[in-house]
ZADRENKE-941881 format. One line per 2 residues: their letters; for each residue x, y negated, z negated of N, C-alpha, C. Coordinates in nm, 3 decimals. Layout:
BEGIN
A	X,Y,Z,X,Y,Z,X,Y,Z ~ ...
END
This chain:
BEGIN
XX	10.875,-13.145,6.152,10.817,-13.146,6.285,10.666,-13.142,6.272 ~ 10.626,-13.212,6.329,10.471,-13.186,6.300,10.412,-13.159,6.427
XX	10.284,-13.104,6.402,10.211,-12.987,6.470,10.074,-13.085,6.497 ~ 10.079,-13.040,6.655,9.968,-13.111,6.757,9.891,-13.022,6.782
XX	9.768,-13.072,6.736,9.633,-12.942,6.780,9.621,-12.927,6.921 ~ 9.645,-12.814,6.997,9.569,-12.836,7.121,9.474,-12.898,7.204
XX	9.372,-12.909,7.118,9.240,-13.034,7.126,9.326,-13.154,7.177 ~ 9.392,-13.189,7.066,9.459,-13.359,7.040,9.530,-13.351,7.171
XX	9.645,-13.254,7.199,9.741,-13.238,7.296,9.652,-13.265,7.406 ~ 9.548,-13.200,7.435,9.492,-13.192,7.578,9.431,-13.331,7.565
XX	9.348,-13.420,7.476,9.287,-13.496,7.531,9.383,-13.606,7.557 ~ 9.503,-13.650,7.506,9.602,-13.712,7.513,9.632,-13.716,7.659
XX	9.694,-13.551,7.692,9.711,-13.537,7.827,9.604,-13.612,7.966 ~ 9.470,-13.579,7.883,9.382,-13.586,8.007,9.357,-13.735,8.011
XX	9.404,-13.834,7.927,9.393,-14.015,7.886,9.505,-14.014,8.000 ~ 9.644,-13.999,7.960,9.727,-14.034,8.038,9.733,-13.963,8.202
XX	9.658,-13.860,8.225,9.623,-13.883,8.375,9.563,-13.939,8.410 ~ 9.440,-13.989,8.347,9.332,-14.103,8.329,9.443,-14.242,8.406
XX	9.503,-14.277,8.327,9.540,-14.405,8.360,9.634,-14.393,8.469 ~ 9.727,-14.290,8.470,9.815,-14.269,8.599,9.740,-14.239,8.743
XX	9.604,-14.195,8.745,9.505,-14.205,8.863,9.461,-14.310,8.925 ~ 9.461,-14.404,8.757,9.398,-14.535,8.804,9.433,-14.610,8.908
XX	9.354,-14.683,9.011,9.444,-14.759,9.143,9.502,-14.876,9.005 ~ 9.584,-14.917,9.092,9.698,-15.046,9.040,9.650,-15.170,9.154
XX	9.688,-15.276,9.130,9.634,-15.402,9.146,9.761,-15.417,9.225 ~ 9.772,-15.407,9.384,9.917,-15.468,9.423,9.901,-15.599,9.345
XX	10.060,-15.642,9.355,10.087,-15.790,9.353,10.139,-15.840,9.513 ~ 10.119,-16.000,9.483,10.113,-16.061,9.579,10.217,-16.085,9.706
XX	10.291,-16.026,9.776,10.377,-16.046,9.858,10.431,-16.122,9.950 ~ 10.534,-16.145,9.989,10.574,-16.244,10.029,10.504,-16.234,10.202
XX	10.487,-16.105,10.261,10.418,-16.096,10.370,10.285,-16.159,10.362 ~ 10.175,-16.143,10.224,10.025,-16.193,10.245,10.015,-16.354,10.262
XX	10.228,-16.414,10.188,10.173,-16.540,10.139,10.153,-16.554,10.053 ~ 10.130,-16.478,9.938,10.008,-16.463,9.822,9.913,-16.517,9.777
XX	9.837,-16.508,9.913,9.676,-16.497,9.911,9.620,-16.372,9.800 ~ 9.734,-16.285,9.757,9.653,-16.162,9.679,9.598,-16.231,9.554
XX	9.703,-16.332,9.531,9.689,-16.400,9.396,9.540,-16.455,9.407 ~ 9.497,-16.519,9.506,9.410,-16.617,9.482,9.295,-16.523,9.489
XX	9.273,-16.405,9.519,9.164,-16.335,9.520,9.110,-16.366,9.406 ~ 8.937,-16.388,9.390,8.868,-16.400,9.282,8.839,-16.253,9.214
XX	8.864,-16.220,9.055,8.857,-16.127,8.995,8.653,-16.080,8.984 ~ 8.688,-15.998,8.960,8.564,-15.889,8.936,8.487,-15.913,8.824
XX	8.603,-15.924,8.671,8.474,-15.968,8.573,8.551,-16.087,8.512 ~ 8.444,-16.135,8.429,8.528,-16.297,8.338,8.586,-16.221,8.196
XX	8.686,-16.250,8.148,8.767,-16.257,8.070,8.723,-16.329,7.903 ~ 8.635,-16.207,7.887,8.589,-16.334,7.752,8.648,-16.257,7.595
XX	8.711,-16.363,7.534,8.758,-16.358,7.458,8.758,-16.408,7.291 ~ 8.601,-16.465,7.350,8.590,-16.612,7.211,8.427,-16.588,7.226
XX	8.320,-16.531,7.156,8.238,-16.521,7.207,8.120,-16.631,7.179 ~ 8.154,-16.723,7.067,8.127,-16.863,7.029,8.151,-16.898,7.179
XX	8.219,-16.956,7.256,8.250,-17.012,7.317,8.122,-16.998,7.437 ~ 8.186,-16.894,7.486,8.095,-16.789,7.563,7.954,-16.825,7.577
XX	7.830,-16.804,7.414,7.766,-16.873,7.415,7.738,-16.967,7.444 ~ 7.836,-17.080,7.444,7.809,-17.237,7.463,7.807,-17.261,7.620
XX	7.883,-17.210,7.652,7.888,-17.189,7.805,7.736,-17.192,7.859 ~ 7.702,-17.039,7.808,7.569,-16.989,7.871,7.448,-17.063,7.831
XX	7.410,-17.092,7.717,7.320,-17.225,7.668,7.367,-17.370,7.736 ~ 7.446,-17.398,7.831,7.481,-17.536,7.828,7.367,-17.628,7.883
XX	7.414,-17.745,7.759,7.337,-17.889,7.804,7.314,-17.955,7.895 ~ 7.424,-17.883,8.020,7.419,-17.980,8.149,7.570,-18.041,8.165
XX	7.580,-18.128,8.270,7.751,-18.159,8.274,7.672,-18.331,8.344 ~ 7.847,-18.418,8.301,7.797,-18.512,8.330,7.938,-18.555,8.423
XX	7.951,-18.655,8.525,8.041,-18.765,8.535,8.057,-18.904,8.539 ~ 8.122,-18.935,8.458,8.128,-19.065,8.379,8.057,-19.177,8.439
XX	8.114,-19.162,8.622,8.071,-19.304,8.674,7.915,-19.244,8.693 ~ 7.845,-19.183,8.676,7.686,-19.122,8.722,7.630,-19.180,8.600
XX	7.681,-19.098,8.483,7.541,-19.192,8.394,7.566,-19.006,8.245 ~ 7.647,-19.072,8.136,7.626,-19.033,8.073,7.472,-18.973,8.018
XX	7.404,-19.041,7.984,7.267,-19.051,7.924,7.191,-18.962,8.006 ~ 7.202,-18.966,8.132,7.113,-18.864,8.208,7.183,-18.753,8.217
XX	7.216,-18.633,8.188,7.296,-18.506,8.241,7.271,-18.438,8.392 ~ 7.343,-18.374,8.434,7.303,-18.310,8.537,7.263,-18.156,8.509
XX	7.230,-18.098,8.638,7.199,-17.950,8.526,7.329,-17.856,8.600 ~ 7.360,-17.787,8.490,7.447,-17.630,8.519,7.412,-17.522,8.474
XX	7.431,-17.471,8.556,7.337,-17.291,8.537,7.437,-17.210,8.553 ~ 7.440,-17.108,8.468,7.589,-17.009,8.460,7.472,-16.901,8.462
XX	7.489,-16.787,8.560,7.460,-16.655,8.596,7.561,-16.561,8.586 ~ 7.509,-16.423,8.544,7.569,-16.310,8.576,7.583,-16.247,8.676
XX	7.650,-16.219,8.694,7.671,-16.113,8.837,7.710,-15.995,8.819 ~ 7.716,-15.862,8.747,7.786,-15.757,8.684,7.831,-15.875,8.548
XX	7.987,-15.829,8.570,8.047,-15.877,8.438,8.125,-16.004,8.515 ~ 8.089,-16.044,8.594,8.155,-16.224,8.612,8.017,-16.322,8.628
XX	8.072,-16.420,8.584,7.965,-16.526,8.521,8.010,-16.607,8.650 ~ 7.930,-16.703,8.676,7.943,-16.794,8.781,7.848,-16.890,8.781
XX	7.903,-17.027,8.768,7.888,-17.195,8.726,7.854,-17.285,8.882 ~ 7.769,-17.278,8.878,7.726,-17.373,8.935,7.603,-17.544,8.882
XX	7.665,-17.658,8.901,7.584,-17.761,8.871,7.651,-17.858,8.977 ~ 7.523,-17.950,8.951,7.521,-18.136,9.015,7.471,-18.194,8.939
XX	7.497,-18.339,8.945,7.458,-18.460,8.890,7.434,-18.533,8.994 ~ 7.335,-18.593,8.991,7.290,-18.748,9.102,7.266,-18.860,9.053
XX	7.283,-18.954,9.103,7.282,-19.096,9.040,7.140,-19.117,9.092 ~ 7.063,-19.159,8.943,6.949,-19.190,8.986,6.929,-19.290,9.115
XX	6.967,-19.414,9.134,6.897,-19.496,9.196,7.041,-19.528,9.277 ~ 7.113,-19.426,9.322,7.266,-19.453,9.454,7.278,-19.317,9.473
XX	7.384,-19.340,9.587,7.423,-19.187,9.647,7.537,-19.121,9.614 ~ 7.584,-19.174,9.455,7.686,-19.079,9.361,7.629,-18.928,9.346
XX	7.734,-18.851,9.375,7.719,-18.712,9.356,7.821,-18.650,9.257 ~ 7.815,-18.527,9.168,7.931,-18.446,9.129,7.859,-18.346,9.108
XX	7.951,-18.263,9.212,7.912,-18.031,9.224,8.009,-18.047,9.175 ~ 7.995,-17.883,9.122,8.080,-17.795,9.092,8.038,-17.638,9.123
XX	8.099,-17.558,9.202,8.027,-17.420,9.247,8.127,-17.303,9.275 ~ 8.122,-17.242,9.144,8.256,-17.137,9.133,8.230,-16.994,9.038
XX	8.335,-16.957,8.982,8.325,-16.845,8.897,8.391,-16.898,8.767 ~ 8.378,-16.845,8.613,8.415,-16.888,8.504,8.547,-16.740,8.546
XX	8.651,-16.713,8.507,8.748,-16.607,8.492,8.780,-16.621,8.349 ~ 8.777,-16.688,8.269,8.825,-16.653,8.114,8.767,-16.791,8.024
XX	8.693,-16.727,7.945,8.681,-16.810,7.851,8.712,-16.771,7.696 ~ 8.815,-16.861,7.645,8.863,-16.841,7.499,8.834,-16.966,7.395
XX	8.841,-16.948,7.281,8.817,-17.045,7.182,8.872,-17.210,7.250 ~ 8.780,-17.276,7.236,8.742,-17.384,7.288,8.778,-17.440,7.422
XX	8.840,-17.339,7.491,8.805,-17.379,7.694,8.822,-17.269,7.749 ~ 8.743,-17.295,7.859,8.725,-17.204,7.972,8.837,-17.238,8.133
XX	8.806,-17.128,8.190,8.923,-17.165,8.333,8.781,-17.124,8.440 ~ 8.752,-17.200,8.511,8.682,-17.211,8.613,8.789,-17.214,8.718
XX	8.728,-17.127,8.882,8.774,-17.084,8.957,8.659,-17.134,9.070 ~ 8.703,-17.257,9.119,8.597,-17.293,9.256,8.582,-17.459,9.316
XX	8.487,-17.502,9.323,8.545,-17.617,9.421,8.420,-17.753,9.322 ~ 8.486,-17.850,9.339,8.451,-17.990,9.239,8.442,-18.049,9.332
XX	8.325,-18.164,9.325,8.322,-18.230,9.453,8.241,-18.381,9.397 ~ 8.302,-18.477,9.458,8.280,-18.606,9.371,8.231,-18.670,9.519
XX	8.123,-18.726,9.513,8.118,-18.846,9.644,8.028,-18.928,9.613 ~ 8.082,-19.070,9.666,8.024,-19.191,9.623,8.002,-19.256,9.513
XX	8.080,-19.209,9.456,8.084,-19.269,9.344,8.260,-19.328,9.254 ~ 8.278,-19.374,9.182,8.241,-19.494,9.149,8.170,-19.605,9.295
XX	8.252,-19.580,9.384,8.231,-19.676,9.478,8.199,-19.560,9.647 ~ 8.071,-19.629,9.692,8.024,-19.575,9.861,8.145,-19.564,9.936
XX	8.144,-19.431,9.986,8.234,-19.377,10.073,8.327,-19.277,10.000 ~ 8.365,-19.296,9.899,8.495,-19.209,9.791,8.396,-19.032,9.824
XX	8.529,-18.922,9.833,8.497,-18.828,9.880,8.637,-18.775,9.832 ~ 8.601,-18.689,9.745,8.698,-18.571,9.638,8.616,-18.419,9.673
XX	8.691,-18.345,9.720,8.622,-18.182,9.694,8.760,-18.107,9.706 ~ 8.778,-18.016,9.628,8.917,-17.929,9.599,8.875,-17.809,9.530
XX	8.915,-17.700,9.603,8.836,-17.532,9.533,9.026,-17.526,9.496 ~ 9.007,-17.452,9.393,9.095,-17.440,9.281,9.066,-17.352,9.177
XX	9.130,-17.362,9.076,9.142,-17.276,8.927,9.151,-17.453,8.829 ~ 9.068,-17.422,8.776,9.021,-17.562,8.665,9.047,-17.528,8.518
XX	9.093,-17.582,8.448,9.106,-17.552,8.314,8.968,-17.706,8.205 ~ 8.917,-17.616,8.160,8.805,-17.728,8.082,8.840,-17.700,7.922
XX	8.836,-17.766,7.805,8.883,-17.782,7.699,8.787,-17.887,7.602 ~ 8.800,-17.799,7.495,8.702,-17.921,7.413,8.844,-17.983,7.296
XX	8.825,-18.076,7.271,8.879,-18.152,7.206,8.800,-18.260,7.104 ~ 8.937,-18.307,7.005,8.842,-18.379,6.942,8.743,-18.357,6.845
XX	8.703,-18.217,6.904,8.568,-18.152,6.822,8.422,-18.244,6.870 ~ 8.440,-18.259,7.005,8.318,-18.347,7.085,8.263,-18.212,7.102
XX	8.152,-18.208,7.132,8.064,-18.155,7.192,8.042,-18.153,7.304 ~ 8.144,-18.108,7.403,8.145,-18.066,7.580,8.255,-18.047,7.593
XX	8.258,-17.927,7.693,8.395,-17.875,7.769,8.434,-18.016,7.829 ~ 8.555,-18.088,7.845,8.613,-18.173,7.938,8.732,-18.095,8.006
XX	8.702,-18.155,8.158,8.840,-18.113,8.260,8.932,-18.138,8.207 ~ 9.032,-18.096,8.205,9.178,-18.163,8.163,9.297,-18.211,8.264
XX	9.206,-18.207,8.346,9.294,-18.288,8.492,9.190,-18.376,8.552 ~ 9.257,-18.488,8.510,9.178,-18.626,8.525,9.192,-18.693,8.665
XX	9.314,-18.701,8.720,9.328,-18.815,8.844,9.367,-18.694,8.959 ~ 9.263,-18.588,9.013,9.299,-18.487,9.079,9.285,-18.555,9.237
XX	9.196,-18.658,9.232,9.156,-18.685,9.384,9.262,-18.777,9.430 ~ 9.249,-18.931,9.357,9.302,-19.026,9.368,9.319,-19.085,9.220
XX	9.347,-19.198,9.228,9.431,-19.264,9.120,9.312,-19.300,8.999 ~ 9.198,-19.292,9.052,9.071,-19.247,8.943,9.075,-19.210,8.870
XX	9.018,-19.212,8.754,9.030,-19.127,8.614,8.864,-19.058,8.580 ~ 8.902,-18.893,8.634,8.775,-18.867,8.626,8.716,-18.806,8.500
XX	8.610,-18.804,8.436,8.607,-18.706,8.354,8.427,-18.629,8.366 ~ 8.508,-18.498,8.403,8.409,-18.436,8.419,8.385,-18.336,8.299
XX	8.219,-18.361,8.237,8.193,-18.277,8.108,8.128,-18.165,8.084 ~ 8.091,-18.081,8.080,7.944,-17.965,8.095,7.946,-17.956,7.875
XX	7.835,-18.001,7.833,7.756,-18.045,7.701,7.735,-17.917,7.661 ~ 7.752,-17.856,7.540,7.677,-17.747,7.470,7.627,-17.794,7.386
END
C-alpha cells in the first residue's frame, strides 16, 4: 500500500475541485438549433508552431483570376489568444475583388482552419458575386509555398484557388 503525503493528497484534492468548479461549455441543443456550435471560440488552437509563424509573417494571398505576380495583402492580428485574418486583392486595372475577414481557430502542421467570410466579385468575369462566412480549411501541399483552400468550386462551377504565401 503506499503512502500519500498530505501535501500531495491535498494538492491533488484542491486540482480536482479546480476542474469540477470549472464552468463546462454547454453543447449545442436541439432547442438553440445549434447555433452554440457556430459560436466563434476565444483562443486559436495552435499546435505546429512552424506553421503558426508562417501564418503571422505571411507574403500576402492571391486569387488566381486577379494576378498571381501581384499579391494582395493579409494581416493576421492578435486579439488575447485568437488571431484574426483579414486580406484583399484588387485587380489592378478591373473591378476583380477577393476578401477574406475572419478568425484563424487552429493551426497545425501544414494547414490552418479559418472561421469567416470569402468574398470573390468580378472576377473571372463582371458581375460574378461569391461571399459565404463559414469554417475554411487551407493546406499546403506539394511542398509549395502557400496555404491553398481546399474547397475549390464553393460558389459556382468555378475553380477557385485561393492562396495566402509564406
Amino acid at each position: 500500500m503506499a503512502l500519500i503525503e498530505p501535501r500531495t493528497a491535498l494538492g491533488l484534492a484542491s486540482v480536482l475541485l479546480t476542474l469540477a468548479a470549472a464552468p463546462v461549455a454547454s453543447s449545442p441543443s436541439l432547442a438553440d438549433g445549434g447555433k452554440a456550435r457556430e459560436r466563434t471560440q476565444a483562443t486559436t488552437r495552435i499546435l505546429d508552431g512552424r506553421s503558426a509563424s508562417r501564418i503571422l509573417a505571411n507574403k500576402g494571398l492571391t486569387l488566381q483570376w486577379i494576378d498571381w505576380g501581384r499579391r494582395g495583402n493579409a494581416r493576421v492580428s492578435r486579439e488575447g489568444g485568437l488571431w484574426k485574418l483579414r486580406g484583399r486583392q484588387e485587380q489592378t486595372n478591373g473591378p476583380g475583388r477577393l476578401a477574406m475577414d475572419g478568425t484563424i481557430e487552429e493551426i497545425g502542421t501544414d494547414y490552418f482552419v479559418f472561421r469567416g467570410r470569402i468574398s470573390i466579385t468580378d472576377t473571372p468575369d463582371a458581375g460574378r458575386s461569391c461571399s459565404v462566412d463559414k469554417t475554411w480549411r487551407f493546406a499546403i501541399t506539394q511542398n509549395r509555398s502557400y496555404y491553398r483552400l481546399r474547397e475549390f468550386e464553393w460558389c459556382d462551377d468555378l475553380t477557385d484557388y485561393v492562396d495566402l504565401y509564406f
